[in-house]
N, C-alpha and C positions, 0 to 999 in steps of 0.2 A: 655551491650549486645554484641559487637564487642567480647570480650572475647570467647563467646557461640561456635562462629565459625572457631576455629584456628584446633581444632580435624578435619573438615568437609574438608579440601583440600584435605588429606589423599584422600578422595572416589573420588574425580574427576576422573580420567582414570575409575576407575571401574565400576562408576555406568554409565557416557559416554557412555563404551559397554553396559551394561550389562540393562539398563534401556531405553538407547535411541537408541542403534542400531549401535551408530557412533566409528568408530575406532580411530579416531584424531579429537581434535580441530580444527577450522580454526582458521585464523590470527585475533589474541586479541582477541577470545574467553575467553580464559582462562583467559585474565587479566581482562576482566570485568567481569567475573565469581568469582573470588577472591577477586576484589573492593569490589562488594556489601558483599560477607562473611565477608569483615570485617568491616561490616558497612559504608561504604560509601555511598554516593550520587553518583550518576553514571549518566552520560548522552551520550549515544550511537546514532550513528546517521552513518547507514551502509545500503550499497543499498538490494533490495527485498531477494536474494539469498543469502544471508550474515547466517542466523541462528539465528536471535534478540531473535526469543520468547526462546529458550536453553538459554540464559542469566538469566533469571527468573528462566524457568522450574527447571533444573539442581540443583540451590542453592536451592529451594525447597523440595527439594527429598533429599539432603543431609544432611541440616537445622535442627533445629529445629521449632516449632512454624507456623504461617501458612503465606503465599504468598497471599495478595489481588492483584489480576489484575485487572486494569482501562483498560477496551476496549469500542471502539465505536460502534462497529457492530456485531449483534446477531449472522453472518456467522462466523464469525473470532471466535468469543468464541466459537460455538458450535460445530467448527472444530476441536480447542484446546482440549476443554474438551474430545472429543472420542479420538483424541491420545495419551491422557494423561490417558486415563479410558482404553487401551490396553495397555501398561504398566503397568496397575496394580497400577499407582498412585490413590491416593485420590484426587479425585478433583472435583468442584460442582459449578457450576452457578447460577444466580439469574440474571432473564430478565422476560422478558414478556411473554416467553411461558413458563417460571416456574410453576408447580402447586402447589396450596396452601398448599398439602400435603407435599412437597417438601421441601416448602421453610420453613417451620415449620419446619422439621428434620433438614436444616442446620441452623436455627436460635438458633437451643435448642443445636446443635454443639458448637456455639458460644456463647454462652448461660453459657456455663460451665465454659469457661475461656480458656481451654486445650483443644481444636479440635483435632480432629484427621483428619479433613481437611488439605493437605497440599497447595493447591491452590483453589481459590475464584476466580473464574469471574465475577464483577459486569458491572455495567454501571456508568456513572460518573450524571446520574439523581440518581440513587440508592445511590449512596455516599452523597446525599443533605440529605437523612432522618433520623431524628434526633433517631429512633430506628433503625436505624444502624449504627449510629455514636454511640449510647448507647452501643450496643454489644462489637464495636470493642474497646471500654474502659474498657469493662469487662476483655478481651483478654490482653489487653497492660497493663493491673495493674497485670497480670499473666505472664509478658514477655515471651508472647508467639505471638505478633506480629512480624513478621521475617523481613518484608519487604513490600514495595509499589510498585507495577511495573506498571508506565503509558504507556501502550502499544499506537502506532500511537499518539506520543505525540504531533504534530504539531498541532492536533484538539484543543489544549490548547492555541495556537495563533489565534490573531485575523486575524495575517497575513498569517495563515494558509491556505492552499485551502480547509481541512475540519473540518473548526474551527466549532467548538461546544461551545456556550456560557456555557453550564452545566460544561465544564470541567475549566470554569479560580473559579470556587469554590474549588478548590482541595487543593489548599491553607491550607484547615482546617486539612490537615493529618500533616504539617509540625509544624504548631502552637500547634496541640494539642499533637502530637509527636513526637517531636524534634528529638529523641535519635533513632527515627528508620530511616533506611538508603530508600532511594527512588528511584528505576531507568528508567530512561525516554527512549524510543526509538524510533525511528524513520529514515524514510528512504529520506526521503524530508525535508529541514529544511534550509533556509538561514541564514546570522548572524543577520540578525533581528528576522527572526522567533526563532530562539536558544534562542536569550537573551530574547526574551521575555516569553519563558516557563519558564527558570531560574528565569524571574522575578516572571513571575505569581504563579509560584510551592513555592514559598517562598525559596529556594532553595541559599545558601553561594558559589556565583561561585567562591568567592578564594579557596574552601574545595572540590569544583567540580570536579570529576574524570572525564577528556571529552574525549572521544574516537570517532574519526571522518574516519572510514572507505573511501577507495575512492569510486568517484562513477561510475570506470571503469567494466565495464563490457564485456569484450572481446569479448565474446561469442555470445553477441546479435549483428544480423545485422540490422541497422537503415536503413531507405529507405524514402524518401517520394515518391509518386504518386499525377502526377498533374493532375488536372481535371478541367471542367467546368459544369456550373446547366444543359449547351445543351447535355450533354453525361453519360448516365446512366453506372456506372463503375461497378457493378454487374460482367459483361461478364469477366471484366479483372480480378476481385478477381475470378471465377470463373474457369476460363480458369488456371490461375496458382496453386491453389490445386489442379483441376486434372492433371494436370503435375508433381507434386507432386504425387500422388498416382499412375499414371502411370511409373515412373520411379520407386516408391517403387514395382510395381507389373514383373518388370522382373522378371525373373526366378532365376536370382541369390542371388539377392535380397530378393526375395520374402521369398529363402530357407532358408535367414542367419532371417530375421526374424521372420518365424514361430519355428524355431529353441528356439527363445527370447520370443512367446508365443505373438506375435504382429502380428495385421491384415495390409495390407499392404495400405488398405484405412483406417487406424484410426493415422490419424496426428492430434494430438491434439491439439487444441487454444481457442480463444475468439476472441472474434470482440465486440468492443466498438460503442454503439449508443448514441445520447445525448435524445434521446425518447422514452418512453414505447413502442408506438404504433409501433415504426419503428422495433422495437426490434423483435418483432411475426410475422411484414410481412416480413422482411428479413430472419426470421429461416424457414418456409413454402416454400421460394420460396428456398432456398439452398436444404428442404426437397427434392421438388418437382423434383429437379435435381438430387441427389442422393446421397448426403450428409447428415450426420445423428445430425441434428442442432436444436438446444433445443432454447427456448427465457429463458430469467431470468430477470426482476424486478422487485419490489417494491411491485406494483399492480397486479402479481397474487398470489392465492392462497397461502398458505404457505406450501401443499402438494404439490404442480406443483414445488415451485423451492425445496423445499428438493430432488424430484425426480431427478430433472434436474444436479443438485450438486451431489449427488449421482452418480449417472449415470456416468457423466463426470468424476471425481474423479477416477472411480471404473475402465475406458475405454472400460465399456459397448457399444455394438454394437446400432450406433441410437442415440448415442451421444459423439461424435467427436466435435461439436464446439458449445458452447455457446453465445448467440448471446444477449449481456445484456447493461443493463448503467452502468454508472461508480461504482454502490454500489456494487458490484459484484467483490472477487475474493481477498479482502484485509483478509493477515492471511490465504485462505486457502492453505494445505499442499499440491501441487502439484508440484511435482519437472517437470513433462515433457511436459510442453506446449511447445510446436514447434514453434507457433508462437501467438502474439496478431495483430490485427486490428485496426486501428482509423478510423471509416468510415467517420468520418469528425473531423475540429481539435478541441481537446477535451478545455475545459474551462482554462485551466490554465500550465502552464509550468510542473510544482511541478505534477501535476495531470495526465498528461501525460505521466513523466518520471517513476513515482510506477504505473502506470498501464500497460505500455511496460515489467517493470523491474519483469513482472509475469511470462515472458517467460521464459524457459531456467535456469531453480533454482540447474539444475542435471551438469550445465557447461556445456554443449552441445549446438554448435550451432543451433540458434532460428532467427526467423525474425521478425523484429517490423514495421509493416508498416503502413504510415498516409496518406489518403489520404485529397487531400490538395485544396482548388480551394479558390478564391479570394471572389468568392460571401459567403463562409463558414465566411471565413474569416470579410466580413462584417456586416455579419448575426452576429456572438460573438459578435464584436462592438456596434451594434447597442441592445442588449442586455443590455449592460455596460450601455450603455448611458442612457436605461430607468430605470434601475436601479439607477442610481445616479439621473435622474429626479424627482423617489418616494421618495428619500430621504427628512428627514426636515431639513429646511433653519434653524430653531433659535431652542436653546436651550441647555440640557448636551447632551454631546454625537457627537454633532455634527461636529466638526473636529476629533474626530475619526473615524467617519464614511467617512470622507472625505478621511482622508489617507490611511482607506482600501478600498476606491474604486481605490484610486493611485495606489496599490501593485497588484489591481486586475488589471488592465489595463498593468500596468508597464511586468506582470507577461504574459501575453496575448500578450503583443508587442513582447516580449522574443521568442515567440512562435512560431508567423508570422515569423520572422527573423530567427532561426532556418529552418522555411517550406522554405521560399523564398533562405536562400541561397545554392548557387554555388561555395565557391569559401573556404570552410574549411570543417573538421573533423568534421563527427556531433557528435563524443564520445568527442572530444573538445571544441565543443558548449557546450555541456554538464556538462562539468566538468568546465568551465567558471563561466557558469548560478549560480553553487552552490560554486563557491570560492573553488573549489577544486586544491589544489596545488600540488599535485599528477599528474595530468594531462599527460597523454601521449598518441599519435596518436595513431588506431585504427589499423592500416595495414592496413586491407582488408575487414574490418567488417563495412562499412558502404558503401553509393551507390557513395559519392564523391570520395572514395579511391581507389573502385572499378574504373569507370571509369566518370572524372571528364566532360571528354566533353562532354559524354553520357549524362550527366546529364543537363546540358544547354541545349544542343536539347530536351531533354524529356520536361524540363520547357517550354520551349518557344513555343512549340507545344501542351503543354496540358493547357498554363492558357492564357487567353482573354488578350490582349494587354492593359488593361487599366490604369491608372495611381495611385498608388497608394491614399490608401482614408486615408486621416490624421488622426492621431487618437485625435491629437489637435482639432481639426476641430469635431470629433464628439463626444469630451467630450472638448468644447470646454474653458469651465472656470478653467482646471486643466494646468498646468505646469509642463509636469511628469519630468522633468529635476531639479525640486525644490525640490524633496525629496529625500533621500536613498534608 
């Protein structure tokens, strides 16, 4: 099958314009654009802004035979599928708002042997069924299977922060087809989490092509904000977008961007909540001020968040900022968020750093801001702790389960320690956290570079004097210093 692909580099530059819009690769683009053409294993691991799904996409379109993509979340596909369906590619999904009509036409596609599909969006439950393990053996005895691409591959570890057990089954593409090449992607990933997709994928890390992106981000400016449960920070997120839009509204300003077709109150972002509920009274009460602020989770309607998505996407008037949980926003194509929000700190390190890394996709500077207070901070902990209280004492399973409550705590301490200090780079924290050996100072793109004393007095006046709460002490039968 490798052979299939040696004509298909020819089309790189051309179809690049001519299909995707882009005048130039970015860095290692092309090279793992070409791994997988020539059958490779690929495993990519590049921050939000990077261009992952073009890896896939691209060999796709130039290919032969069809592209299954492994995604975890209905937004991400079904953001994919409409860009790839304005292009004029062939491309088709199967999820849960599939209709039956639908999923017949692409089932009799694959049905044939020779689709005229070049891309499949599944779900890695979907992959479990043994009539569509059936089809895509019809396909592969017609070598017309091109490739496997595990889009947000980290959901494949257990050490992952959005590990999905359906996906450590995927195993079954390698065993039952060796000879096709599989590329894994991801933006969050440590060396345990890596090696453990490797292992789980069934995947020959000595044959492994691994392209490790840094995970410098220049462009974004990191900030935390200190707070406490006595002081409602509302006013302070508040107060600094309209300062924002009043500085967009000079006259000068205001000239150069309606000239660009932009309103000078449409700065666009998101703001991260960890609860539905808080999600709708925070977008109402932004309304009510004069911000055009949508909510987004799980629990509404599936026409309220299409709209919302929509809307935001589009930078329709009324919707400026989305105000959602963490499942919000992974895969969708927006290059010009201005900034994200942590209205308190989000669950995990890994999870914080792809949900910041939404801002700012266009290289334009963006702000990522966390606000931070110690009782949040004990609030996670104490989370942790009754979750590994539910946990069972005897049986299988159960030192695995142990050491991912390790990596969940170990991951969360990572976190704290990032919000708590004063005294480094937080693009260096950063780039620590994930063994990035690239690492280099921020300048000016973060609140310690900016101005470090500033920042000490900000702390010391915005968090309650209390003494730190061990995290030994609230999960206290663990040893986080005993594991990797």
């Amino acid at each position: 099958m490798p052979g299939m692909r040696k004509s298909a580099h020819y089309e790189l530059e051309f179809t690049l314009r001519r299909v995707f819009g882009k005048r130039d690769f970015r860095s290692v683009q092309r090279e793992v654009i070409e791994a997988t053409l020539d059958g490779e294993d690929v495993f990519l691991q590049a921050a939000t802004s990077f261009g992952k799904s073009l890896c896939y996409q691209l060999p796709a379109v130039v290919d032969s035979g069809i592209t299954i993509v492994v995604s975890p979340l209905l937004a991400l596909m079904n953001n994919q599928v409409a860009s790839m369906r304005k292009a004029n590619v062939r491309v088709e999904t199967i999820n849960s708002t599939t209709t039956a009509t639908n999923k017949k036409r692409i089932n009799e596609d694959l049905q044939c042997g020779h689709p005229l599909t070049r891309l499949l969006y599944v779900t890695p439950e979907y992959c479990q069924l043994d009539s569509f393990r059936k089809l895509l053996r019809v396909v592969h005895s017609q070598r017309e299977l091109a490739r496997i691409a595990v889009d947000e591959a980290h959901c494949v570890s257990e050490w992952g922060h959005d590990f999905r057990p359906s996906f450590q089954q995927l195993s079954w593409f390698k065993s039952e087809f060796p000879d096709v090449p599989v590329i894994c992607l991801t933006a969050t990933a440590t060396k345990r989490v890596r090696n453990d997709i490797i292992k789980t994928l069934g995947l020959d890390a000595s044959k492994l092509k691994m392209f490790r992106m840094s995970t410098s981000r220049p462009n974004l400016h990191y900030e935390v904000r200190f707070k406490s449960d006595e002081e409602d920070h509302y006013d302070n997120f508040l107060s600094w977008l309209k300062h924002i839009h009043s500085k967009r509204s000079q006259p000068d300003r205001a000239s150069q961007l309606a000239s660009q077709n932009q309103r000078p109150d449409n700065w666009p972002g998101i703001v991260y909540m960890l609860y539905r509920k808080d999600c709708e009274s925070l977008a109402a009460r932004l309304r009510s001020d004069g911000i055009g602020a949508k909510p987004y989770h799980a629990g509404l309607p599936h026409t309220d968040r299409a709209d919302a998505l929509a809307g935001w996407v589009a930078n329709k008037e009324g919707y400026d900022v989305i105000v959602a949980t963490t499942a919000f926003g992974m895969g969708i194509d927006k290059e010009n968020v201005r900034f994200v929000v942590h209205w308190q700190i989000p669950k995990s390190f890994e999870g914080f750093y792809q949900e910041a890394g939404r801002a700012g996709r266009d290289g334009k500077a963006s702000s990522c801001i966390l606000y931070y207070s110690r009782e949040d901070r004990d609030r996670a902990l104490q989370v942790l702790a009754r979750d590994q209280q539910r946990q069972p004492q005897k049986g299988a399973g159960v030192e695995d389960q142990r050491q991912q409550m390790i990596h969940r705590l170990k991951s969360l301490q990572a976190l704290v320690e990032y919000c708590e200090s004063t005294a480094r780079c937080r693009h260096r924290i950063i780039a620590r956290y994930f063994a990035d050996e690239g690492e280099t100072p921020c300048g000016m793109a973060c609140d310690w570079c900016r101005d470090a004393r500033g920042l000490v007095r900000r702390k010391e006046a915005g968090l309650q004097s209390e003494e730190w709460i061990s995290t030994q002490r609230d999960l206290g039968r663990y040893d986080v210093d005993e594991y990797d």
